[in-house]
SETORVEX-845734 format. One record per residue (C-alpha): x negated, y negated, z. Coordinates in steps of 0.5 Angstrom, whole numbers, plus 500, padded with zeros to 3 digits. Layout:
% residues N
R     u     v     w
R     X     Y     Z
...
***
This chain:
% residues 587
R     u     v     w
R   338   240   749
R   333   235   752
R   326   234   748
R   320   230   750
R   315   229   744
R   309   227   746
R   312   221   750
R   308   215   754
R   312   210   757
R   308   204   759
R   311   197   763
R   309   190   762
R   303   188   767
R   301   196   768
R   294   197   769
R   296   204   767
R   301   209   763
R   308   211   767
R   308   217   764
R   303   219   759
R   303   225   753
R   309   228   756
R   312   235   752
R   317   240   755
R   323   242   752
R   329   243   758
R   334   248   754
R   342   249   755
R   345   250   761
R   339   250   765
R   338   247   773
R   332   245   772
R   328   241   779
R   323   235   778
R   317   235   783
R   311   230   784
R   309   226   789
R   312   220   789
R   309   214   784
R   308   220   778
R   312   218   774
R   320   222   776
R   324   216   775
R   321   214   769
R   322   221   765
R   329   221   768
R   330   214   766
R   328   216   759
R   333   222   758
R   338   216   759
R   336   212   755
R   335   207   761
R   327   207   760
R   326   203   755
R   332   199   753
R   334   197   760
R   327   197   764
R   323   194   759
R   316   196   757
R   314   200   751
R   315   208   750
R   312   212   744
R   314   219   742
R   320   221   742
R   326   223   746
R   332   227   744
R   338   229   748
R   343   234   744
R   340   231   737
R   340   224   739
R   334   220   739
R   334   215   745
R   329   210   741
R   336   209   737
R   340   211   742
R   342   206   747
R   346   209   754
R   352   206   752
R   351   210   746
R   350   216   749
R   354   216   755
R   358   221   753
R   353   226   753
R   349   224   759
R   352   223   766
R   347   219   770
R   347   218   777
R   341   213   781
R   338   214   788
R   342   209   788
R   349   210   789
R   352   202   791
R   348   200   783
R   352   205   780
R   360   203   783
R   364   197   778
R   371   199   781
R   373   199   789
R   377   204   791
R   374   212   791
R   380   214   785
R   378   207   781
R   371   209   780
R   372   217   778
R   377   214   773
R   373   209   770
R   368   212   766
R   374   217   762
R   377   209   761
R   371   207   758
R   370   212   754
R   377   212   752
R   381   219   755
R   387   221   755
R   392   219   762
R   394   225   762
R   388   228   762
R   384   222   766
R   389   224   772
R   387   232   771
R   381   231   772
R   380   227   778
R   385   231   782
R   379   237   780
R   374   233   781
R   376   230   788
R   377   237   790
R   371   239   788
R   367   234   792
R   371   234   799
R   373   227   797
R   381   228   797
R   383   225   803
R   378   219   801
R   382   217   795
R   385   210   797
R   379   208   801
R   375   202   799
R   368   204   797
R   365   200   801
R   368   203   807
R   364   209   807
R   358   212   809
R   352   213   805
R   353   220   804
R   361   218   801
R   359   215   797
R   353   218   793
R   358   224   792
R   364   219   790
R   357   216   785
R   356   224   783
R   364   224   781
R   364   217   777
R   359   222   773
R   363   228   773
R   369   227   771
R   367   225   764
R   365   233   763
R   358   231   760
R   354   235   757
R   347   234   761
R   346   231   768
R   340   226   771
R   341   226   778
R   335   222   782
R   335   225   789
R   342   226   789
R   343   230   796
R   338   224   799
R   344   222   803
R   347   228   804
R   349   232   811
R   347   239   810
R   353   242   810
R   355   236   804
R   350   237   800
R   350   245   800
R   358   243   797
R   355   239   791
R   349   244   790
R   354   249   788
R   358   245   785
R   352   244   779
R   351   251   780
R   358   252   778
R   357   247   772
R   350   250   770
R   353   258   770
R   361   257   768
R   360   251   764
R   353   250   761
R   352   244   763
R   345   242   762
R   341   239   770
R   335   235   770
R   334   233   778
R   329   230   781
R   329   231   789
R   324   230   795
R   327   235   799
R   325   241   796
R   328   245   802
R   335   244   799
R   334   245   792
R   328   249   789
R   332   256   790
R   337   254   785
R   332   252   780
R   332   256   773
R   325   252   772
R   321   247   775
R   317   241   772
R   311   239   776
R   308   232   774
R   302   232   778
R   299   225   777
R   301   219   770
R   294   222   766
R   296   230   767
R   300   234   763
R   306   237   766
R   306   244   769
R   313   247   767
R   315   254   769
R   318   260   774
R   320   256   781
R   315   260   786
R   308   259   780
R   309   252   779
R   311   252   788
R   304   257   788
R   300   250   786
R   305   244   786
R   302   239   792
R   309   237   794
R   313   244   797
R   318   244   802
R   317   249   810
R   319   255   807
R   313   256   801
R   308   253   807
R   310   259   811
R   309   263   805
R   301   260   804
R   300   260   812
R   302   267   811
R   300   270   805
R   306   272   802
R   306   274   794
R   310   272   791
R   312   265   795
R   319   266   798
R   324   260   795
R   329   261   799
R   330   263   807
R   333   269   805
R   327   271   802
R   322   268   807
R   327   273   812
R   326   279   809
R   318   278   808
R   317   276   815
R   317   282   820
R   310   282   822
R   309   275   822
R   315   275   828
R   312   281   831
R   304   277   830
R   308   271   835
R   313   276   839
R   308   274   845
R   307   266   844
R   311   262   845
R   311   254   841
R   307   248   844
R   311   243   849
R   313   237   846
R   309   233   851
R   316   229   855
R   318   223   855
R   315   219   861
R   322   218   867
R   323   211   867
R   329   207   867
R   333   208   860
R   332   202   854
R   338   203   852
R   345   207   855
R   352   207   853
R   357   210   858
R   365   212   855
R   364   208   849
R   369   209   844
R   370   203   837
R   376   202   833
R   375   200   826
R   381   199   823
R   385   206   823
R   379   209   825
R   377   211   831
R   370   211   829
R   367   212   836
R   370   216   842
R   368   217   849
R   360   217   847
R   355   216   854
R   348   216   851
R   341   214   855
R   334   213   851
R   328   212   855
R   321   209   854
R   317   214   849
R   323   218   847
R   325   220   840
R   333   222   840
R   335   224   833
R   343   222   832
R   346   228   827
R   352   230   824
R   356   230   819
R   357   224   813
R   362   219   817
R   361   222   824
R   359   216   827
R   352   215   826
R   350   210   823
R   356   205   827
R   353   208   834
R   346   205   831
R   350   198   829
R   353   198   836
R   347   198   840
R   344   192   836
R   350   188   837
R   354   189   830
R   360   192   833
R   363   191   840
R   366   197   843
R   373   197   844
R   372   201   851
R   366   202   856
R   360   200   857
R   353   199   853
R   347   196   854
R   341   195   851
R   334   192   855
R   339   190   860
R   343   186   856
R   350   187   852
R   349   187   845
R   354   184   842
R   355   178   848
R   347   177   846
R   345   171   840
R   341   175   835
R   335   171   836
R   335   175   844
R   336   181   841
R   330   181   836
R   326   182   842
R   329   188   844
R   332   192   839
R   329   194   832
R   334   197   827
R   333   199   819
R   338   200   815
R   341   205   810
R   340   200   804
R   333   196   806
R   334   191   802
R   339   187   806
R   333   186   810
R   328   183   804
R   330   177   802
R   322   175   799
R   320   175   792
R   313   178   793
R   312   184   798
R   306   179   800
R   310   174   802
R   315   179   806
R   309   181   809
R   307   173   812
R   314   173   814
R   314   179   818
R   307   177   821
R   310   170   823
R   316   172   826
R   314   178   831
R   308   174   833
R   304   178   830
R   296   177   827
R   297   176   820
R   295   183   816
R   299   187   821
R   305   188   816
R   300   189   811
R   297   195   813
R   303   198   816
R   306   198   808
R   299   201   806
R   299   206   812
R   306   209   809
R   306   207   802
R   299   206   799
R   297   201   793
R   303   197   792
R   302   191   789
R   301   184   793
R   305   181   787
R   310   186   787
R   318   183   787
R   321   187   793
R   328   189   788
R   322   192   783
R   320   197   788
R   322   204   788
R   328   207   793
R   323   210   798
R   317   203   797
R   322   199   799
R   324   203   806
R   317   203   807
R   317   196   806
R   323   195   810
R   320   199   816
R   313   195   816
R   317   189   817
R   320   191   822
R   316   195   826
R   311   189   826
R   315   187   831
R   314   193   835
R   320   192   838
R   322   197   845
R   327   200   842
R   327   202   834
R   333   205   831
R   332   209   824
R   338   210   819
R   336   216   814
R   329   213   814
R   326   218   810
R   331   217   805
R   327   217   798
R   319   219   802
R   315   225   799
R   312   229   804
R   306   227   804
R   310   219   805
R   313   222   810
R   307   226   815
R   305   218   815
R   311   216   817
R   311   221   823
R   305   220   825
R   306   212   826
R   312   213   830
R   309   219   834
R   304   212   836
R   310   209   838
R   312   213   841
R   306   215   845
R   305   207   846
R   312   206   850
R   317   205   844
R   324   208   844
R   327   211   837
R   332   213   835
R   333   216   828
R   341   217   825
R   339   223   819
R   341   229   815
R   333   230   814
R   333   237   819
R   326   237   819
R   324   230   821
R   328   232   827
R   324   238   828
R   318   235   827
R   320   229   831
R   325   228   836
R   324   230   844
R   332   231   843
R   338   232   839
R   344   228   839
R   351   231   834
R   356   227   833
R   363   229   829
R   368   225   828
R   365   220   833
R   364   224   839
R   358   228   841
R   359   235   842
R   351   236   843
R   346   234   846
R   339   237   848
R   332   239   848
R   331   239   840
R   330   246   840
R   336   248   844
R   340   244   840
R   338   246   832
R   336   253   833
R   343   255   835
R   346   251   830
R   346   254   822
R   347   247   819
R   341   243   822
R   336   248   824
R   329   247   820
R   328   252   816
R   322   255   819
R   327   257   825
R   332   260   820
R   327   265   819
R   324   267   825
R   329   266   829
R   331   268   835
R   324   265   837
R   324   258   838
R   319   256   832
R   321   249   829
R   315   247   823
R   310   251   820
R   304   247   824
R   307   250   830
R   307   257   828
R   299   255   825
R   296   253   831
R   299   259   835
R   295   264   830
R   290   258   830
R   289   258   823
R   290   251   819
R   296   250   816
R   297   249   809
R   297   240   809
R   302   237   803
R   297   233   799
R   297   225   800
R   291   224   795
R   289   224   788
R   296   225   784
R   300   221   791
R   298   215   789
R   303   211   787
R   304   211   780
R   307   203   775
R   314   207   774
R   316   206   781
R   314   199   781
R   318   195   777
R   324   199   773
R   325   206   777
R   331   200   780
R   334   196   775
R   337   190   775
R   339   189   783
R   338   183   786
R   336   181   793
R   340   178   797
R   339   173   802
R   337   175   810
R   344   174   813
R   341   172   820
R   334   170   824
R   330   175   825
R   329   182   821
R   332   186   827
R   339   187   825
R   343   186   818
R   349   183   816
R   350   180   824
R   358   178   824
R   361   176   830
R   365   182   834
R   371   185   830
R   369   181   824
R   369   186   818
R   362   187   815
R   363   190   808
R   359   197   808
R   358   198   815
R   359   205   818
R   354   208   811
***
């Protein structure tokens, strides 16, 4: 269905190729994974199957691409829209309508379909995806997760013959991203679609694969196999596999099924150990605290009754599902929102009574969408502006982007950057500041596991400074790695909120995989069962192929602009006035 011939794709400016000799063949009706550290080349080959790379992007690309035949040299997308579905990391480029049911429409009334059978697939696709009571919605009301799955239907409902998804669970719950992996199962095995996925959350996908495409680095040749041989030497895995290498378990298990059924006399080697304490955060007065807090938005009632502390040094991850709250709690501790009811302070002050200029100081949040925070045109000058803002000395920014992301580029325009290079980027802005408290919305949205060790490794010195965090995320094992407590939200209440292991351990939907399989012990990460069998535990590797490759520093985000920094300071977008609407607040 798909054939790369000996294909190289090479962006204006690069010192090197994007991709480089690339063959493989994906066939009919295959779900096929994409895996590499990030920088290698993914969105690239993804963009090329679309016609994307190089008619959209720009650049030069040798070889030959063929999808079902077509040849995308002579084929643009508009010319093969009918064959391939697309759906970017994304979701906000990829909407042209502003209503849910507008948008799954609008590719059947592109390509011409009939109102009969334009309206049949619509129902099927809203109930496919859970978004029947979402229909009349405005778009822009929706959270991240929401509207990823409406981008994921837009596609669907044109019943085309392959699929291109780049990280289409990224901003998923795990129980909504369990829902649209099985419905491509569903497309894959009932209706033969054709799936080539890319994702860096291997945990949720590489079970589901019926081959994997590893791209170890731009100049080597790409691994194609079984999903358990190309796991035995990829460089990037999720928990379960590095369970597998600690264990020496063979073949590797996929799956925590798998794992489980291997696992006897690894639980029976730990029944007499027990985890590492989290070292506890210091007791001191809260940096933050909410009591009875309830908000309306509209006829939603968006937060009920929430009483929340934070303290110095304390890392708290907000979970729950899509539109359960999270991210409007986060906007509501940095002044966005003024609570409808009870009472919220943060640094002893009411945030939304406080100018946004006093609250920099105190509160730090980064956004689901980071580019509401760049408004320059190079990373460098981003960086000089975080600099002068915080106080800071210049070069701090700098090498906090370096610290997370190495080797992008002085000269690299923010937009050109890659979904996870510019949360990266965003994070270092705000970070530079080292507010007392930082608020994280999905922050490792798009990072690689090495990107995202590093990232944990920054915030645990926060933490260890005095620096409070609280992060809204469906990543279930950053919270496992990170958080001294676990808050849950659902339909704006908290119905949970303890000591981390408590909390995930109990709970099917959030529990890290490690936990799953050695349940009922309290085991949470690979590195926690390494230390108590005082062995090394197998590292994701963040060097050689890590290296950020051109394909994500120029088209791997096409055409989106940078909107312009809406207030002083980097701590809080799109501020507005108590009660005034902010378009896609709440993702």
């Amino acid at each position: 269905m798909i054939r790369f011939e000996n294909v190289s794709v090479r962006y204006d400016g690069a010192d090197v190729p994007a991709l480089q000799g690339i063959d493989l063949t994906v066939p009919e009706g295959e779900l096929v994974l994409l895996v590499g550290p990030s920088g290698v080349g993914k969105s690239t080959l993804l963009g090329a199957v679309s016609g994307l790379v190089p008619h959209f992007t720009g650049g030069v690309l040798t070889g030959r691409v063929t999808v079902d035949g077509r040849d995308t040299r002579t084929h643009k997308p508009r010319e093969l829209a009918d064959v391939v579905g697309t759906v970017g990391q994304d979701p906000l480029s990829h909407f042209v309508t502003d209503t849910v049911e507008d948008e799954l429409a609008y590719g059947m009334e592109s390509l011409g379909v009939a109102p009969d059978v334009m309206r049949r697939r619509v129902e099927e696709t809203l109930d496919l995806l859970g978004l029947a009571d979402l229909r009349d919605r405005p778009i822009a009301t929706l959270s991240g997760g929401q509207q990823q799955r409406v981008a994921l239907g837009s596609v669907l409902t044109t019943h085309p013959k392959v699929l291109v998804l780049d990280e289409p669970t990224s901003a998923l719950d795990p129980a909504a991203a369990e829902e649209v992996l099985a419905v491509l199962q569903r497309l894959v095995h009932d209706l033969g679609t054709t799936v080539l996925m890319a994702e860096h959350r291997l945990e949720r996908v590489v079970q589901y694969a019926d081959q994997v495409v590893l791209l170890p680095g731009p100049s080597l040749a790409p691994v194609m196999g079984e999903s358990a041989a190309v796991m035995a030497v990829s460089p990037v895995y999720p928990p379960v596999v590095g369970l597998g290498r600690l264990a020496g378990w063979t073949p590797l298990p996929l799956s925590v099924r798998d794992a489980r059924r291997r696992s006897a006399a690894l639980r029976a080697e730990l029944a007499d150990r027990t985890p590492a304490a989290a070292v506890p955060a210091p007791d001191a007065p809260p940096v933050a605290e909410t009591a009875g807090l309830s908000l309306r938005r509209g006829r939603v009632e968006a937060l009920r009754n929430v009483t929340l502390s934070v303290r110095p040094g304390e890392t708290v991850a907000l979970m729950g599902r899509n539109g359960a709250g999270k991210s409007t709690l986060l906007n509501t501790l940095v002044g966005m929102h003024e609570p409808s009811s009870g009472r919220v302070l943060v640094g002893g002050r009411v945030p939304a009574k406080t100018s946004p200029r006093e609250m920099v100081r105190r509160v730090g949040l980064v956004p689901q969408e980071p580019r509401d925070l760049l408004y320059a045109d190079t990373v460098a000058a981003e960086c000089a502006a975080a600099d002068h803002d915080a106080g800071a000395d210049p070069g701090t920014c700098r090498a906090l982007v370096s610290a997370l992301l190495p080797d992008v580029p002085d000269s690299t325009h923010p937009r050109d950057l890659s979904e996870g290079q510019r949360l990266a980027l965003a994070l270092a802005l705000v970070l530079t500041g080292k507010p007392p408290l930082l608020l994280l919305d999905e922050p490792t949205r798009g990072l690689d596991y090495a990107a995202k060790a590093r990232l944990v490794g920054i915030l645990r010195g926060l933490t260890a400074d005095g620096h409070a965090l609280v992060l809204a995320t469906h990543d279930v094992e950053l919270a496992a790695e990170l958080a001294h407590r676990v808050v849950i939200l659902a339909d704006g209440e908290v119905v949970a909120d303890g000591p981390t292991p408590e909390v995930v351990v109990s709970s099917p939907s959030f529990a890290p995989q490690v936990a799953k399989v050695l349940a009922p012990q309290e085991w949470l990460t690979v590195t926690q069962v390494a230390d108590a069998l005082g062995r090394d535990a197998p590292g994701q590797d963040p060097l050689g192929p890590d290296a950020p490759g051109q394909d994500l520093l120029g088209p791997d985000a096409p055409g989106r602009s940078t909107p312009g920094r809406q207030t002083p300071g980097r701590a809080t977008p799109g501020w507005s006035k108590p009660g005034q609407d902010t378009p896609g607040d709440g993702r």
